[in-house]
Structures are given as structure tokens and as C-alpha cells.
KOLTORKOL-672215 format. One record per residue (C-alpha): residue number from 1; residue in one letter; z, y, x. Coordinates in nm, 2 decimals, always signed. Layout:
REM residues N
ZASE_NUM_A_Z_Y_X
...
This chain:
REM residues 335
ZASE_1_X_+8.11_+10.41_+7.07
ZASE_2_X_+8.39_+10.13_+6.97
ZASE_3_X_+8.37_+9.89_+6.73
ZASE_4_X_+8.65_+10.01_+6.54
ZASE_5_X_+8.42_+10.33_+6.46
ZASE_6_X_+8.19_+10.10_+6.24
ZASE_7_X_+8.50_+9.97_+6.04
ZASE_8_X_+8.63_+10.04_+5.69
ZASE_9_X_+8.86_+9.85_+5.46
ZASE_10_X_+8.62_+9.63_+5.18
ZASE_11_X_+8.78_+9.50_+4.89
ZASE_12_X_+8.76_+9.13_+4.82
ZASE_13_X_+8.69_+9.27_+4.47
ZASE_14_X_+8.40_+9.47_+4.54
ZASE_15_X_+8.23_+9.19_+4.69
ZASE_16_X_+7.93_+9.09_+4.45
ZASE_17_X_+7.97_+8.71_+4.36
ZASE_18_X_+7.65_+8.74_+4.11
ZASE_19_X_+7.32_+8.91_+4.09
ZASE_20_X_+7.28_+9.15_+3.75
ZASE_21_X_+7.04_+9.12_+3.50
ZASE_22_X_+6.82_+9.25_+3.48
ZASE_23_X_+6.76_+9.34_+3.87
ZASE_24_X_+6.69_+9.72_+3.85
ZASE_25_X_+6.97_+9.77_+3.67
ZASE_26_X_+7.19_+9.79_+3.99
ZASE_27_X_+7.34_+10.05_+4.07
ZASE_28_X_+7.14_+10.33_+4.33
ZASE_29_X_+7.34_+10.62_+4.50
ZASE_30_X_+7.13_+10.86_+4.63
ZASE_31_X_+7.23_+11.05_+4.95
ZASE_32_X_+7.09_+11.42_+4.89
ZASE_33_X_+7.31_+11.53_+5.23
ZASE_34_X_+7.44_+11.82_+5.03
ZASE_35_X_+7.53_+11.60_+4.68
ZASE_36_X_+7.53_+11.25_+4.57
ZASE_37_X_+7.38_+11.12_+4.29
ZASE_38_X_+7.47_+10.81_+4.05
ZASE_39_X_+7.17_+10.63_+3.90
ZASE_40_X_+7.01_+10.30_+3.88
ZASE_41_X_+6.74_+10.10_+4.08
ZASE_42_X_+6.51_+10.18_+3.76
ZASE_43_X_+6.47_+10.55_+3.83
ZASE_44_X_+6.39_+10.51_+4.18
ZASE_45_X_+6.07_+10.62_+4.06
ZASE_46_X_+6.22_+10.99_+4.05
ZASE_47_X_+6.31_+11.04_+4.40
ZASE_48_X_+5.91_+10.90_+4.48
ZASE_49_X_+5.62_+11.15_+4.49
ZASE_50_X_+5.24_+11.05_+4.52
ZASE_51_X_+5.14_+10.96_+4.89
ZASE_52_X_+5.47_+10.81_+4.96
ZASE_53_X_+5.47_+10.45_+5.11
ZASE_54_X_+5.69_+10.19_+5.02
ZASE_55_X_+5.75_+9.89_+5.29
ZASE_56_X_+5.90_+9.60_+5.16
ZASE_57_X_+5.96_+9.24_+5.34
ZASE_58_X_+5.79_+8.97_+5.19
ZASE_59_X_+5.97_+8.72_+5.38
ZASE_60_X_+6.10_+8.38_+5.15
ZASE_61_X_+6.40_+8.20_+5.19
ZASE_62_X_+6.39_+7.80_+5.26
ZASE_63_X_+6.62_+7.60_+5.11
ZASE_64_X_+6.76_+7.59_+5.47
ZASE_65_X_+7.10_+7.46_+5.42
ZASE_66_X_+7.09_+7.11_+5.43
ZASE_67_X_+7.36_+6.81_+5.38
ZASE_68_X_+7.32_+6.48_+5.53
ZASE_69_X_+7.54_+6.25_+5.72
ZASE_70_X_+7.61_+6.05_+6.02
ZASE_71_X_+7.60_+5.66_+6.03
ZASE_72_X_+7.95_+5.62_+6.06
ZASE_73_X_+7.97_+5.82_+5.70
ZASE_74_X_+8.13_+6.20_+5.87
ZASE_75_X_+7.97_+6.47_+5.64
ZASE_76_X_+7.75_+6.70_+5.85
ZASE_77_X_+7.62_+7.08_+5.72
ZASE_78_X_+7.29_+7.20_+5.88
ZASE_79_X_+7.19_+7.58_+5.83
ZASE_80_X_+6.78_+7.57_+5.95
ZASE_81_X_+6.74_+7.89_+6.15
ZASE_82_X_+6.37_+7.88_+6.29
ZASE_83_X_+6.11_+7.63_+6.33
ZASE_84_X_+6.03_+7.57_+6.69
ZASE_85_X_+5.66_+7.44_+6.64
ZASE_86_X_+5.37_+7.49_+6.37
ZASE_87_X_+5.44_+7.17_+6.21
ZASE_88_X_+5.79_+7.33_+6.13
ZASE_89_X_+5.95_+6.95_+6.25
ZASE_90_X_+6.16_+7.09_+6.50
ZASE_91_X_+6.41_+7.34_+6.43
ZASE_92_X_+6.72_+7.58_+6.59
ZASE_93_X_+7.00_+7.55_+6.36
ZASE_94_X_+7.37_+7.59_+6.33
ZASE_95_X_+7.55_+7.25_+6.21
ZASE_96_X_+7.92_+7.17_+6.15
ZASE_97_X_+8.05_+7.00_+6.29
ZASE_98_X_+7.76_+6.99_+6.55
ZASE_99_X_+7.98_+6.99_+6.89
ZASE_100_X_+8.06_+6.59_+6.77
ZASE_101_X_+7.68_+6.49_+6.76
ZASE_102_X_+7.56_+6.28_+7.04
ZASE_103_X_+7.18_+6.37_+7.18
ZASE_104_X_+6.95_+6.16_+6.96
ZASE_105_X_+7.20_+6.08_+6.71
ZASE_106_X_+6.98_+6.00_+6.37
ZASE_107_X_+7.18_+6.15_+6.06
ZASE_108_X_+7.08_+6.01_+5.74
ZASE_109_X_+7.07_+6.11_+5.37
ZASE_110_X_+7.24_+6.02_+5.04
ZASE_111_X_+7.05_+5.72_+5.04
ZASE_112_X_+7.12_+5.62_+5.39
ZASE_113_X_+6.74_+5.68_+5.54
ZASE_114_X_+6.71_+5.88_+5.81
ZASE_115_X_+6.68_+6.27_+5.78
ZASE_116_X_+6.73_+6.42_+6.10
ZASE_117_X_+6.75_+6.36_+6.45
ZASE_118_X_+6.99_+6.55_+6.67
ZASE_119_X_+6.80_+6.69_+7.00
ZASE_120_X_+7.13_+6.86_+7.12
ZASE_121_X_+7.20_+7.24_+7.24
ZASE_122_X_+6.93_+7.51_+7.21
ZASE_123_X_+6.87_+7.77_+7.47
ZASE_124_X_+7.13_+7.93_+7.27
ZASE_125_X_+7.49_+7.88_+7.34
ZASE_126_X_+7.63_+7.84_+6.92
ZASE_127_X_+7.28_+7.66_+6.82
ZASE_128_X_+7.16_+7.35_+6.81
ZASE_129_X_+6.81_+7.18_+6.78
ZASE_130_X_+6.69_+6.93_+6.57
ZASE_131_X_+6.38_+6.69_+6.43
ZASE_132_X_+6.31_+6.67_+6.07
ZASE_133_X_+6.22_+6.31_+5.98
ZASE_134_X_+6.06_+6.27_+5.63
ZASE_135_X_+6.02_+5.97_+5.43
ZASE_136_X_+5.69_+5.78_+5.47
ZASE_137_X_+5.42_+5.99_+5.29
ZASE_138_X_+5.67_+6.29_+5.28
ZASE_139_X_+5.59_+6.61_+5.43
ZASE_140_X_+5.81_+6.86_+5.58
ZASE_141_X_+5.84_+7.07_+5.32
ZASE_142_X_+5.90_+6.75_+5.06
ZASE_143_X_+6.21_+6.68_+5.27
ZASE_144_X_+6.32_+7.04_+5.27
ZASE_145_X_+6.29_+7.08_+4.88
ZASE_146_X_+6.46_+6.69_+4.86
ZASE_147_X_+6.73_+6.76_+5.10
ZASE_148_X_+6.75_+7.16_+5.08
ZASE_149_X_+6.94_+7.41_+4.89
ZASE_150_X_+6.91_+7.80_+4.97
ZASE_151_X_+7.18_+7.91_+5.19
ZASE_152_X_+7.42_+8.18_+5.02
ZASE_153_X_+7.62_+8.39_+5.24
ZASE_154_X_+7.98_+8.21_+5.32
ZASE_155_X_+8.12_+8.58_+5.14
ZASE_156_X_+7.96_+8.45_+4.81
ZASE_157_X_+8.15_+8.15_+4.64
ZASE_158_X_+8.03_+8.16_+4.29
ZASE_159_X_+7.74_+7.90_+4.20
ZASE_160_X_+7.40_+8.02_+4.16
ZASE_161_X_+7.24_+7.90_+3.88
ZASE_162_X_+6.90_+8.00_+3.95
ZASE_163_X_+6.82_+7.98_+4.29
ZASE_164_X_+6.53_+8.25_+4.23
ZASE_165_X_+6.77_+8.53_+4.17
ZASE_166_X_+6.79_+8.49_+4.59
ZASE_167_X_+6.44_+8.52_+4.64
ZASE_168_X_+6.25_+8.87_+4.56
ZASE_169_X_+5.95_+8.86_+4.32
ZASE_170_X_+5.70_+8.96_+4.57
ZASE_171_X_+5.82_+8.66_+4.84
ZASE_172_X_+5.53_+8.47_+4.95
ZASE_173_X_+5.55_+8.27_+5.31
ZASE_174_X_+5.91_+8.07_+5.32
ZASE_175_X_+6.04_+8.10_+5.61
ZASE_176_X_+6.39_+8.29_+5.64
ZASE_177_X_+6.75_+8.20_+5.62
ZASE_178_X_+6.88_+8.46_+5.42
ZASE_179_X_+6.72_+8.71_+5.16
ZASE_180_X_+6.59_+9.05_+5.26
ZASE_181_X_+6.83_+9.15_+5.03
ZASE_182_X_+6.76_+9.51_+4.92
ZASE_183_X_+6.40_+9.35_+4.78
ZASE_184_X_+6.60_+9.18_+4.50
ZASE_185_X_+6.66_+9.47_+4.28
ZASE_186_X_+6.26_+9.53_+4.23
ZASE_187_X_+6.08_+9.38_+3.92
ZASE_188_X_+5.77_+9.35_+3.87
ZASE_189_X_+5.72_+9.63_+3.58
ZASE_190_X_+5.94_+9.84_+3.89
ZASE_191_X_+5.66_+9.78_+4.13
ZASE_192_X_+5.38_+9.86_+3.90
ZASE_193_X_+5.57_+10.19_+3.79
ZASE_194_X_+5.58_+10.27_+4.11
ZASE_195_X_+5.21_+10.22_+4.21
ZASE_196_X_+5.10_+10.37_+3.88
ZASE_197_X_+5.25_+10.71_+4.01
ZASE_198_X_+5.03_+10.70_+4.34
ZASE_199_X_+5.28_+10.52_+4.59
ZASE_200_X_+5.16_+10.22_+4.78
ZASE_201_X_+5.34_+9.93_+4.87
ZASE_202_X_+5.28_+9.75_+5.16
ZASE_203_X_+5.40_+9.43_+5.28
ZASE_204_X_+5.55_+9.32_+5.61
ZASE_205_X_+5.71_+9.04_+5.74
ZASE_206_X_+6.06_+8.96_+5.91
ZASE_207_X_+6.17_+8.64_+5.92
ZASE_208_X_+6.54_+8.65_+5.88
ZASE_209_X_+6.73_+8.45_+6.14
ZASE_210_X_+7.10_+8.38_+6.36
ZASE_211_X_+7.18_+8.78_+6.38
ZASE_212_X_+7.20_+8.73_+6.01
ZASE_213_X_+7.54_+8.52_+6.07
ZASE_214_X_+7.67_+8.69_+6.41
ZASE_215_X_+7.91_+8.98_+6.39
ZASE_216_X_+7.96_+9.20_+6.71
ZASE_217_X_+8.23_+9.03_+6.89
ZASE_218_X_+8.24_+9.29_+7.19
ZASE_219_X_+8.46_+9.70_+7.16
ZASE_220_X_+8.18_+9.80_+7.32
ZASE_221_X_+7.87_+9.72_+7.03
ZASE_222_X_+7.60_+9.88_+7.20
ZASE_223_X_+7.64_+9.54_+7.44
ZASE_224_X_+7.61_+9.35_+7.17
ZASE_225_X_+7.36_+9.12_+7.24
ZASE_226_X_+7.10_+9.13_+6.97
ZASE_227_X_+6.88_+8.75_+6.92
ZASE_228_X_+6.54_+8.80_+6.86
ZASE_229_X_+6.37_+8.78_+6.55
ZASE_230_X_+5.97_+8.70_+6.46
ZASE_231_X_+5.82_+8.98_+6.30
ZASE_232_X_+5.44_+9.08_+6.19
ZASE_233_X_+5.26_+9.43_+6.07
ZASE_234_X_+4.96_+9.42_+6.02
ZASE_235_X_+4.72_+9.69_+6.16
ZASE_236_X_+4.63_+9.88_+5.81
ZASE_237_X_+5.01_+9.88_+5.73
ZASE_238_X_+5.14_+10.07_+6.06
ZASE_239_X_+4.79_+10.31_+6.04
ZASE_240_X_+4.88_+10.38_+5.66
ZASE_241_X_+5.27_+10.40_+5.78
ZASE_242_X_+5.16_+10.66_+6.07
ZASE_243_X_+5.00_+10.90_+5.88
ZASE_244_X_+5.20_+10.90_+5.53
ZASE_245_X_+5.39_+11.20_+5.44
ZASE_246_X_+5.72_+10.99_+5.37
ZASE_247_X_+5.81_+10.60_+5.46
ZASE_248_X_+6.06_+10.48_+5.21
ZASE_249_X_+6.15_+10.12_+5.40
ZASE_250_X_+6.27_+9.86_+5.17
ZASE_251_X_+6.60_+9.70_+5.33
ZASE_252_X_+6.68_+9.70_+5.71
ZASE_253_X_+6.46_+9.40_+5.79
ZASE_254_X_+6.13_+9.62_+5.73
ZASE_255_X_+6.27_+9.88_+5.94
ZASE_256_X_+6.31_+9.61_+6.26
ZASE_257_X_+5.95_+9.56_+6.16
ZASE_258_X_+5.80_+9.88_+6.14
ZASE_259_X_+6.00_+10.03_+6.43
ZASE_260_X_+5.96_+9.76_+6.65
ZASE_261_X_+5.58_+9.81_+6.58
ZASE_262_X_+5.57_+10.11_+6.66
ZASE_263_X_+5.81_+10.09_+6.97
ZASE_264_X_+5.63_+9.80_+7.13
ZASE_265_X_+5.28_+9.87_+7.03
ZASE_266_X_+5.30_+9.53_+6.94
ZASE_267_X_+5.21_+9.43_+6.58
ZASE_268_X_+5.40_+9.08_+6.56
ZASE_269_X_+5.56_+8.89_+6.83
ZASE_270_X_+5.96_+8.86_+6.86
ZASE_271_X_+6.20_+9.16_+6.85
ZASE_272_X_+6.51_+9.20_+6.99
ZASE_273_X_+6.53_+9.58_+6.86
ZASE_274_X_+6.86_+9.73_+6.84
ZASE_275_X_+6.92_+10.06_+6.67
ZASE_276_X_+7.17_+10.27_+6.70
ZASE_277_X_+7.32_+10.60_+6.78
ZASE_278_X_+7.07_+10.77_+6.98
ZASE_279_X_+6.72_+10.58_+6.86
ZASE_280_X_+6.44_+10.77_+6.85
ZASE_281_X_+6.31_+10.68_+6.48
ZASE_282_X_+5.94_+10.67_+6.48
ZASE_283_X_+5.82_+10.60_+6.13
ZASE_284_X_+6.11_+10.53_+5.86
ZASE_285_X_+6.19_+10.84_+5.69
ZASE_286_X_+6.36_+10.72_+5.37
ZASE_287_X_+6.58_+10.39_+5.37
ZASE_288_X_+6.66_+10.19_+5.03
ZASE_289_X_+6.92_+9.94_+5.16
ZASE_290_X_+7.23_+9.77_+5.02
ZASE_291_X_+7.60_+9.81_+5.18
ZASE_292_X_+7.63_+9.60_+5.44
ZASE_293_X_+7.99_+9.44_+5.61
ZASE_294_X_+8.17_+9.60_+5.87
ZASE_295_X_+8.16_+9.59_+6.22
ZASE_296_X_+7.80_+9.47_+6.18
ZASE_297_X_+7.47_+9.56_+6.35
ZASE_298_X_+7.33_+9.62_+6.01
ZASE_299_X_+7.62_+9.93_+6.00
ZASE_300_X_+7.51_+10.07_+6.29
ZASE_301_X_+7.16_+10.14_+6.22
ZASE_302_X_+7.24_+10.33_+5.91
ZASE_303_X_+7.53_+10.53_+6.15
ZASE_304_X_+7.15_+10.59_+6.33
ZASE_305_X_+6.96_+10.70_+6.03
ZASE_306_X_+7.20_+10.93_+5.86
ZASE_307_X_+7.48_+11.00_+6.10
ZASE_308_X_+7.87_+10.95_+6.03
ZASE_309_X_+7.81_+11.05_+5.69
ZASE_310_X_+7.78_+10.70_+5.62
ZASE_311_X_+8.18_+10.70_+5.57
ZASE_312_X_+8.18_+10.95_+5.30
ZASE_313_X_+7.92_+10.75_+5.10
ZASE_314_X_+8.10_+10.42_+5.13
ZASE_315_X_+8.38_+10.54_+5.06
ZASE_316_X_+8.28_+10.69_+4.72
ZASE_317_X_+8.06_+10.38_+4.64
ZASE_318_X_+8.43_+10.15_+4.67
ZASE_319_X_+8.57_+10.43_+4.45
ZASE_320_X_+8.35_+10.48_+4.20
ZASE_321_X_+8.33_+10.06_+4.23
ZASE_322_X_+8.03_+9.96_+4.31
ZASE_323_X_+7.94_+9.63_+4.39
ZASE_324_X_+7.86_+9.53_+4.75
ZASE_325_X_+7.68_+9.30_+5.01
ZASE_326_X_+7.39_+9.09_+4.92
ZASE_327_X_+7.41_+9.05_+4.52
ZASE_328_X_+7.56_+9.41_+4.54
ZASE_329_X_+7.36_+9.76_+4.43
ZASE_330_X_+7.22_+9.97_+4.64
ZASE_331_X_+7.15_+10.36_+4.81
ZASE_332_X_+6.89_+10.57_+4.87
ZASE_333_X_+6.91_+10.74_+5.21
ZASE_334_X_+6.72_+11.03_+5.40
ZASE_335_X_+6.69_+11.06_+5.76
């Protein structure tokens, strides 16, 4: 494999700036291998039959992105990545301009108090790690809802006016730095549609981290070197997973999950998983996912799932103009 096989020309123009309203009115095109099919996130209960599973990630974003600055008055962006203790004080993160910071340099916020305290380089080469320092009587998560703001992809420019649209309706424990976007199209009359008609939905957990933000940098992807990511199944969900007649996987952070389950016979822990061309898939059958950028690790799991035929769909869905990346529609693919 080469990079340039996981390439394809996106238009700036079909690059979702805003999420629609409502959310299952996105678009869905459904891969049928022999035909494709043009519908909306709403009828997804048509392609569902009784004793399907449905896996979603119920992972929730932090307002992770956080703006502070340095005594002498330089503006400094941090992006939170993962909390390096339980107390959630410490943190990896990316900061600009963070190759200026000085070990235990304090940065302050709008009001000049400190904020943060610069630890220096993580284990990581393009990371840093930091202390969160709240207020007197402040908590962690006071400073990160005083300080924070959830951290949009760099590919979306427009404002959000309601930070919710970035979080899905069944997000419960915050702890990611992006969305598992896919999970933003379902409602909650969606969900209950779907249960009504005898499909389960099960939760896991992925917590979206750096990978999120690193493209493949190397002609060679497969030596791409994947960052690991904490993930949790619980037993019920991988026992109900195993012996379902069809896994539709919400988004390709509850595919990490599940496969890395199932590949590790570990049920959370951190996963490193790379899939691509030549995976052995081991309990995903049926992928609902959003189009992803190019040359991305994201890209070459779906090559994995449904073969080069991934070409032909993308290519009709910038055609027929639909909208892509993280407020973008969506597809329905078999394995």
C-alpha cells in the first residue's frame, strides 16, 4: 500500500461548516454492493431488522480547548488531550506556541490568576504536559467550564452557536477531544424508533484523543504509528455483540472499541489498534460512519471493511453533493 492510494480530491465546498436541523435529517447513502441508495438518517430504521445490535460511543467532549496567557502578555492556545491522573489535574495536550514555554512556567487567565502550569514535553515527541490550577474553592471541572470551549476541528471555521450540536444526545462521561461524530445524527425519537422495532443499543466507550489530529505522514501508512487510545466494553455488551446476528457499529471509534475487545480479550485498557487492509474483522458487520479526510487512518479502515469500493462511493457522495467531515451526512456500509 501507498499513501497516495487513500487520496482523493475534497472540495473546500463540500466541507460541512454547520450541523442540520434537525439531526436525522442528514443525508445516509447506503452501500448495497450491487446499488446505492439515497435516503436520510431518519429511515435508518429500514435497513434494521429485529435482533440487530446497534453500538454507539457514549464518549463527551470537554470543553478542552482552552485560552490563557503567559505573564509577559503572549497569547497561548491549549487543546487538553487526556488526563494523566484521576483527579484529571494533569494533562497531555498540544499548545501553540508550546516550544516557547519554559518548564514550570505559570500561564494565567483573562484576569491575570494563574490557570496552568507548564510541566514541559510528554513522553510524546508533539505533546506537552501540564497542571490545571483552579481558583480557591474551584474544582477541576469549574476551571474547565470557566476557561473551556469545545474544540471544533481546525476544517470547521463557522461559529457554533450551540455547543450541544457537538455533543450526541446519548453522551454521558466527558472526557474526549473531539466528537464521535457519526453519533450526532441520532435523536432521541431515532433511538426509541429503533428500539421499539426490537434492536438494542449498547453503549461503549472511546475516549477520543491525539490520532484525532495526526495525519499519516509516512508513503508507507501501514508504518504509521498509531497513539493509543483508552477504551472500555463492558462484559454484557461484547457477550450480546458475539452472538448477535448483525453488529451495526455507530462511527469508527466503536469499532476501535469492540475490535480491540475482541482482539485483546481485554475489555478496557489502551488500544493502539490499527486496521487496515488485511484485518481479520471479528465482530462489526455493518458500519454507519461519516466521510472522513484523506490520507487518514480513519480511510483506511473503511478501505478494510468494504474494499476499494470506497472510491466509487465517495466519489458519488461529492457528486451528488453531499456534505462531508464531522457536521457532514453519513453512509451505511456492509462488510
Amino acid at each position: 500500500m501507498h499513501i497516495d492510494d487513500f487520496d482523493y480530491l475534497l472540495p473546500e465546498s463540500r466541507i460541512a461548516q454547520t450541523p442540520v436541523e434537525p439531526r436525522d435529517s442528514a443525508r445516509l447513502l447506503v452501500d448495497h454492493r450491487d446499488r446505492i441508495e439515497h435516503t436520510i438518517v431518519r429511515d435508518l430504521t429500514r435497513f434494521l431488522e429485529p435482533g440487530d445490535v446497534m453500538v454507539v460511543n457514549d464518549t463527551r467532549v470537554l470543553p478542552a480547548r482552552l485560552h490563557v496567557q503567559r505573564s509577559s502578555g503572549g497569547r497561548v492556545e491549549l487543546l487538553l488531550l487526556e488526563a494523566l491522573c484521576d483527579d484529571r489535574s494533569r494533562w497531555e495536550a498540544m499548545i501553540r506556541p508550546g516550544g516557547r514555554l519554559k518548564p514550570a512556567e505559570v500561564l494565567l487567565d483573562h484576569d491575570g490568576n494563574s490557570a496552568v502550569v507548564f510541566d514541559g514535553r510528554s513522553r510524546n515527541d508533539d505533546t506537552f504536559e501540564i497542571t490545571l490550577h483552579p481558583s480557591e474553592g474551584e474544582s477541576v471541572d469549574d476551571l474547565l467550564q470557566r476557561l473551556g470551549e469545545v474544540p471544533l476541528p481546525p476544517y470547521i471555521t463557522a461559529r457554533l452557536d450551540e455547543p450541544a450540536r457537538y455533543q450526541t444526545v446519548y453522551a454521558r462521561r466527558a472526557a474526549s477531544a473531539a466528537a464521535p461524530t457519526a453519533g450526532l445524527h441520532f435523536t432521541p425519537e431515532l433511538l426509541a424508533a429503533i428500539e421499539s422495532m426490537g434492536v438494542e443499543i449498547l453503549r461503549v466507550e472511546l475516549i477520543v484523543g491525539r490520532d484525532t489530529f495526526t495525519p499519516i505522514s509516512t508513503d508507507a501508512p501501514v508504518q504509521h504509528r498509531m497513539h493509543s487510545e483508552w477504551y472500555s466494553v463492558p462484559s454484557n455488551v461484547l457477550e450480546r455483540c458475539l452472538a448477535a446476528p448483525r453488529v451495526l457499529a455507530v462511527g469508527t471509534t466503536s469499532v476501535r472499541s469492540l475490535e480491540s475487545a475482541a482482539t485483546t480479550e481485554r475489555l478496557e485498557g489502551r488500544t493502539n489498534l490499527f486496521i487496515h487492509q488485511g484485518y481479520e474483522w471479528k465482530v462489526v458487520d455493518r458500519l454507519m460512519t461519516n466521510f472522513h479526510l484523506p490520507r487518514t487512518t480513519l480511510l483506511l479502515m473503511i478501505d478494510a471493511f468494504i474494499g476499494s469500493r470506497w472510491r466509487h462511493l465517495y466519489q458519488e457522495a461529492i457528486e451528488r453533493e453531499y456534505r462531508f467531515l464531522s457536521f457532514g451526512d453519513a453512509m451505511l456500509l456492509s462488510r
